[in-house]
C-alpha positions as CSV (number, residue, x, y, z in Angstrom):
1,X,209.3,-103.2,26.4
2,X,208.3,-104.5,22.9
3,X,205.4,-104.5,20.7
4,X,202.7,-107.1,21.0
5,X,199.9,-106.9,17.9
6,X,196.4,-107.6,19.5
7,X,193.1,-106.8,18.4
8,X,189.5,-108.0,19.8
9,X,189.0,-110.0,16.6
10,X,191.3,-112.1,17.6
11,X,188.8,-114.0,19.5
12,X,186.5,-114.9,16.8
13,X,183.2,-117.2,17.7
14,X,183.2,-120.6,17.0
15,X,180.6,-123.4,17.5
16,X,179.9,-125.2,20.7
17,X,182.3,-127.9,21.0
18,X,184.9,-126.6,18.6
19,X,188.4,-128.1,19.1
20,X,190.3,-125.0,18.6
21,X,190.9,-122.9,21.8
22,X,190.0,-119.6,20.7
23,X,189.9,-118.4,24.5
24,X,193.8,-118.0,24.6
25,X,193.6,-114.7,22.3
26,X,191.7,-113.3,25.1
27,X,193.4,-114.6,28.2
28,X,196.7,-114.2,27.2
29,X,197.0,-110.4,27.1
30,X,195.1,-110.2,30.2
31,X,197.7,-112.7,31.7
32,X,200.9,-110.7,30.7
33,X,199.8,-107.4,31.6
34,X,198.3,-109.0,35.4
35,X,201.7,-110.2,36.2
36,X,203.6,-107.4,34.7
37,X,205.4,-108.9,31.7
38,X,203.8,-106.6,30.0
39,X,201.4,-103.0,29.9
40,X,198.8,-101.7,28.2
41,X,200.9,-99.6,26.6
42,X,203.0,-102.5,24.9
43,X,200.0,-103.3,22.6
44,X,199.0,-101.9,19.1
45,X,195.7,-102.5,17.5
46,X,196.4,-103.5,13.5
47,X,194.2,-102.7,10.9
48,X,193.1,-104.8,7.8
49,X,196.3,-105.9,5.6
50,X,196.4,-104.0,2.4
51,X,195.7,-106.5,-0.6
52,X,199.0,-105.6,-2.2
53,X,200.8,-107.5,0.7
54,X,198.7,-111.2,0.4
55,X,199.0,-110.8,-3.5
56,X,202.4,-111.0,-3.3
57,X,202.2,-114.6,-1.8
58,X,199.0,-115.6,-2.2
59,X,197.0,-116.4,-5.9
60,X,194.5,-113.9,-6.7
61,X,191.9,-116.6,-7.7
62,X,192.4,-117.7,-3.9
63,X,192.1,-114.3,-2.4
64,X,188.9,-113.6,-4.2
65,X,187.6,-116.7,-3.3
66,X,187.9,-115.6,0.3
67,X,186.8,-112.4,0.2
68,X,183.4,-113.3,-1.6
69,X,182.9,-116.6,0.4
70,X,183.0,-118.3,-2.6
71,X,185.3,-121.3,-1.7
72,X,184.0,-125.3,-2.3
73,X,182.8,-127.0,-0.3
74,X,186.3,-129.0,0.4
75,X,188.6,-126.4,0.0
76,X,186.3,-124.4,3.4
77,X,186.4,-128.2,5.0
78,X,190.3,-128.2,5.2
79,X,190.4,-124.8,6.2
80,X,188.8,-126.1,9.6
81,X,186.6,-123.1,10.4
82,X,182.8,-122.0,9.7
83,X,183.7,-119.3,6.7
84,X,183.0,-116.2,7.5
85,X,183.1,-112.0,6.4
86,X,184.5,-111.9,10.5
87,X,186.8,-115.0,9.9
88,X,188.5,-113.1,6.8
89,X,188.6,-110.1,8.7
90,X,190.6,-111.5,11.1
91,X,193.1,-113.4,9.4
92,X,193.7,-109.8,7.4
93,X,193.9,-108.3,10.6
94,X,196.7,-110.9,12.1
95,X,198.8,-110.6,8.8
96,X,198.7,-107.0,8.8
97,X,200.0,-107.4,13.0
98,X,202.8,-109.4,11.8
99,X,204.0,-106.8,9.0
100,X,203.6,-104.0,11.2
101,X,205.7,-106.2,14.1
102,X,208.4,-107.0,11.8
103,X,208.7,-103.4,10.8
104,X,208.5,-102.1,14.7
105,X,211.1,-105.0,15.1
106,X,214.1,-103.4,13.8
107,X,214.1,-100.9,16.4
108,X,212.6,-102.1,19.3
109,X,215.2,-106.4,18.8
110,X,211.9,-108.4,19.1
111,X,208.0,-108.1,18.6
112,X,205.1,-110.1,18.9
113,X,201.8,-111.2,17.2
114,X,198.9,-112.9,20.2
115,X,197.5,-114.6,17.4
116,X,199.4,-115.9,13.6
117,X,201.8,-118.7,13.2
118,X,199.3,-119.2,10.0
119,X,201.6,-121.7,8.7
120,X,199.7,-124.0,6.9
121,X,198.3,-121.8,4.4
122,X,199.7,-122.2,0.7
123,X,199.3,-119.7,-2.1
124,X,196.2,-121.4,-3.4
125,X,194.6,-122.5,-0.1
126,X,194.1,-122.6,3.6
127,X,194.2,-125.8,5.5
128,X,194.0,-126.9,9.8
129,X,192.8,-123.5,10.7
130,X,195.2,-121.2,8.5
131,X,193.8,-119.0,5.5
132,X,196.5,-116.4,5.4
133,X,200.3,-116.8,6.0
134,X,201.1,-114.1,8.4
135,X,204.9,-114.6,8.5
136,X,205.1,-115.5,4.7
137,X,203.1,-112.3,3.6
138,X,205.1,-110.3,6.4
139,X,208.5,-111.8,5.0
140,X,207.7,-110.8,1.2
141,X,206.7,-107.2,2.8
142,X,210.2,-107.2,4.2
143,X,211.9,-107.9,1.0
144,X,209.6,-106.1,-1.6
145,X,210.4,-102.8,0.5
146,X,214.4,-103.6,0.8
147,X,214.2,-103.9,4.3
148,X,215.5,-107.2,4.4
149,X,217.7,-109.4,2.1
150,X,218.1,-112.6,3.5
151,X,215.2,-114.1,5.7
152,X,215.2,-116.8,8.0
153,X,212.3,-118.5,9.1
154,X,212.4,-120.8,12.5
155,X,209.2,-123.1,12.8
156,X,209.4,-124.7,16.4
157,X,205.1,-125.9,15.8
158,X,204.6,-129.4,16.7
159,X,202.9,-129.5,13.0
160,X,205.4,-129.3,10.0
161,X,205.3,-125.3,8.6
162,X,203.9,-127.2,4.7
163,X,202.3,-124.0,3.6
164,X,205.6,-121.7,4.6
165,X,207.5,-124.2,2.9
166,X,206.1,-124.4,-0.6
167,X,205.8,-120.7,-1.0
168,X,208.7,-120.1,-1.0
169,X,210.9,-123.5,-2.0
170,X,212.0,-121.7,-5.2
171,X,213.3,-118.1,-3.0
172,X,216.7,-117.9,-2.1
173,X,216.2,-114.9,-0.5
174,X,214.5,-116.9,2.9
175,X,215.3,-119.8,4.3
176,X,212.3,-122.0,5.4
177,X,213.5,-124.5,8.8
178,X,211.0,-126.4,10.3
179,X,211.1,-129.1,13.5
180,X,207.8,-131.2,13.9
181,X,206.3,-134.2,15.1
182,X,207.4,-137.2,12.2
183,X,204.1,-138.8,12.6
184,X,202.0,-135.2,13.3
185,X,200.1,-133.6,10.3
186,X,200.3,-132.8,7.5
187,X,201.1,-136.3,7.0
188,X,202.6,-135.2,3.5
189,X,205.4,-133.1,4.3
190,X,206.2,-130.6,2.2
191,X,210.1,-129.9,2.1
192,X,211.4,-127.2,3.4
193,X,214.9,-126.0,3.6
194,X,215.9,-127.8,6.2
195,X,213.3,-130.1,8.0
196,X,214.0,-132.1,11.2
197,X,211.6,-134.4,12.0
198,X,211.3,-135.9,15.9
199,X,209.7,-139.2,16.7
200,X,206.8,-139.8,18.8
201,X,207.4,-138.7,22.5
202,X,210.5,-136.7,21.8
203,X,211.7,-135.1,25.5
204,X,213.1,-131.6,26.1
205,X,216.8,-132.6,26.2
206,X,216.8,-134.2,22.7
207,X,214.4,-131.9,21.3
208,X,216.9,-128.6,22.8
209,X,220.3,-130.3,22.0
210,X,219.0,-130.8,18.7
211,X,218.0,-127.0,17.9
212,X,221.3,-125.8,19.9
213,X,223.2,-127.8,17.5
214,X,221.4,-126.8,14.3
215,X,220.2,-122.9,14.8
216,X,223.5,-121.1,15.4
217,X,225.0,-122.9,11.9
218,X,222.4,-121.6,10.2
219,X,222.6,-118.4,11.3
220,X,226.3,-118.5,10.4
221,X,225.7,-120.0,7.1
222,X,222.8,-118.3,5.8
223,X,223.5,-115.3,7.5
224,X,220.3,-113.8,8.3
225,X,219.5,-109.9,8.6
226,X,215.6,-111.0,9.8
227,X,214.0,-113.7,11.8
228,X,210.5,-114.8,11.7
229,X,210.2,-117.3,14.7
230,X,206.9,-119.5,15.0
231,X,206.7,-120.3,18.7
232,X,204.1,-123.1,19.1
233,X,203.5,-124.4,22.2
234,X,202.1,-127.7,20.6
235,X,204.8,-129.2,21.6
236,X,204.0,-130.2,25.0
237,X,203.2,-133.6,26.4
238,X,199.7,-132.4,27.1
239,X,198.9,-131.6,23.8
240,X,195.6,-133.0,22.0
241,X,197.4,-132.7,18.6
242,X,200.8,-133.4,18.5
243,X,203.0,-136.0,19.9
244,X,206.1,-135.3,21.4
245,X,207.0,-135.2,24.9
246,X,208.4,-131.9,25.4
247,X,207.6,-129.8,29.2
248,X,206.6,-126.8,30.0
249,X,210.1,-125.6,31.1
250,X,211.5,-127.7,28.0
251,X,209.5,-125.4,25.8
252,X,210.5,-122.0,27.6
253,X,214.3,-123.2,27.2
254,X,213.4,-123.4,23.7
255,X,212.4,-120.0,23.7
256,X,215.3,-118.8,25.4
257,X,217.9,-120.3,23.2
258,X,216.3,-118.5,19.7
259,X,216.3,-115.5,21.8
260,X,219.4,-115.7,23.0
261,X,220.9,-116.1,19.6
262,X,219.1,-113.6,17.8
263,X,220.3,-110.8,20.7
264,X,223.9,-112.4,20.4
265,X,224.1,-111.7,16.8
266,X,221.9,-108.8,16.4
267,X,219.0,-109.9,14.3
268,X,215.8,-108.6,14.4
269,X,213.0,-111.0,14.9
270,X,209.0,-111.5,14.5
271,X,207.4,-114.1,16.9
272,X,203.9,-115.4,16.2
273,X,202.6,-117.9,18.4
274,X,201.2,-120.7,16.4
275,X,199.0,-123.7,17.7
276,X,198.6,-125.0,21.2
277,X,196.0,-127.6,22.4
278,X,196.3,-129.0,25.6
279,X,193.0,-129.8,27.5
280,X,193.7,-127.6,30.0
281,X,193.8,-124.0,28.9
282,X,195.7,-123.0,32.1
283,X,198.5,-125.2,30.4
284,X,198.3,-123.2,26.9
285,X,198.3,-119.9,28.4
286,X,201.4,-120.5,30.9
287,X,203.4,-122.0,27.9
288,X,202.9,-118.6,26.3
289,X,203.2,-116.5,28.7
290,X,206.7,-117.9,28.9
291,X,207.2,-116.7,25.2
292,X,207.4,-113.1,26.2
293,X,208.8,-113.7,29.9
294,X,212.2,-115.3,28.3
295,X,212.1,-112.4,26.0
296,X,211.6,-109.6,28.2
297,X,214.6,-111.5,30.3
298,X,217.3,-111.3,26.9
299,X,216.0,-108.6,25.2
């Protein structure tokens, strides 16, 4: 089938209470191999990502912060999470998942990460649960080690990808594209290279016949040779942090049509799956699921 990076740290404890649904890391894996999306066998373990690979996007000063627990006060409060030698640990762990997917990719058309979609996090810092940025680290791993030249990065999150977007503003070499809630956070946008920006409530038809419309010419004008795709599921109606309108189905057809193009034209793509709150986790977990169903149907 195709590769899926997983690891038990995934799941890392939170307080009582917490608003983030850590639960999903564990129940999604079991979900897709119970129904027979995918096996076992489909799964790799990554190990911690070597320090050469965050260094190349992210400022030393910020990485040693991180490693020693040494960050302020503020700068750990935006991050969202208790700070923690586990909590760095993982995040190393999730970035290394998305290098080694986006390596595996360009044999096997698609791979996946259970966890990343770390958008949020800039060189300097970590903000609204993100301390590493899996896809932005993976992308410069790609291009530091010529096996890519032109990267395209497709950020479906409810939640504007700010963090992918500043990091590389001043690269030619990928091409930042981000849809998100208008009035969601960050509520200062940073600018990508292309943003789209949906009003409250958006529905699936509007939100799908605006990507339809937009994807496939930048795929003909930029020209991609890699994709990183961000599949948040925060896009739902359901969801406790963003605000558009969009169904379950609406969100699998979304799915299917970046799929669909990358397969048409070839192009090898990473998929982490980025944020998803609803208040039932049944909802969350059935919205991701559908990530690698509508893959395993194109690819």
């Amino acid at each position: 089938m195709f590769p899926i990076a997983f690891h038990p740290i995934y799941q890392h404890p939170l307080p009582e209470g917490h608003r983030f649904p850590m639960l999903k890391y564990e129940l999604l894996p079991q979900q897709l191999v119970y129904e027979g999306t995918a096996s076992p066998s489909d799964f790799f373990e990554p190990e911690l990502c070597d320090l050469d690979s965050v260094l190349a996007i992210h400022k030393p000063d910020y990485v040693n912060d991180l490693l020693h627990l040494a960050l302020n006060a503020k700068a750990a409060r935006k991050i969202g999470f208790p700070l923690s030698k586990e909590l760095v640990q993982r995040e190393l762990v999730i970035a290394q998942g998305t290098i080694t997917g986006a390596q595996k990719s360009f044999d096997t058309k698609v791979s996946f990460n259970i966890a990343g979609g770390t958008h949020h996090a800039y060189a300097t810092h970590g903000e609204a649960f993100c301390l590493l940025n899996d896809q932005a680290i993976a992308a410069q791993f790609l291009l530091d080690h010529n096996m890519a030249k032109k990267i395209l990065i497709i950020d479906l999150d409810v939640h504007q990808g700010n963090g992918s977007a500043a990091i590389f503003q001043n690269n030619p070499h990928v091409f930042t594209f981000s849809t998100h809630g208008k009035t969601n956070y960050p509520f200062k946008k940073e600018t990508s290279n292309l943003d789209i920006a949906f009003n409250d409530g958006t529905t699936d038809e509007e939100f799908l016949h605006t990507i339809a419309s937009v994807i496939p010419k930048l795929i003909a004008t930029q020209k991609p040779d890699f994709i990183f795709y961000l599949a948040g599921v925060d896009i739902l109606a359901t969801d406790k942090l963003g605000k558009l309108g969009c169904s379950v189905e609406g969100c699998k057809k979304r799915d299917e049509l970046v799929f669909e193009l990358c397969s048409k034209h070839q192009i090898p793509v990473q998929v982490s799956m980025g944020g998803g709150y609803s208040p039932d986790i049944k909802t969350i977990i059935e919205a991701h699921a559908n990530t690698y169903r509508a893959a395993k149907d194109i690819f």
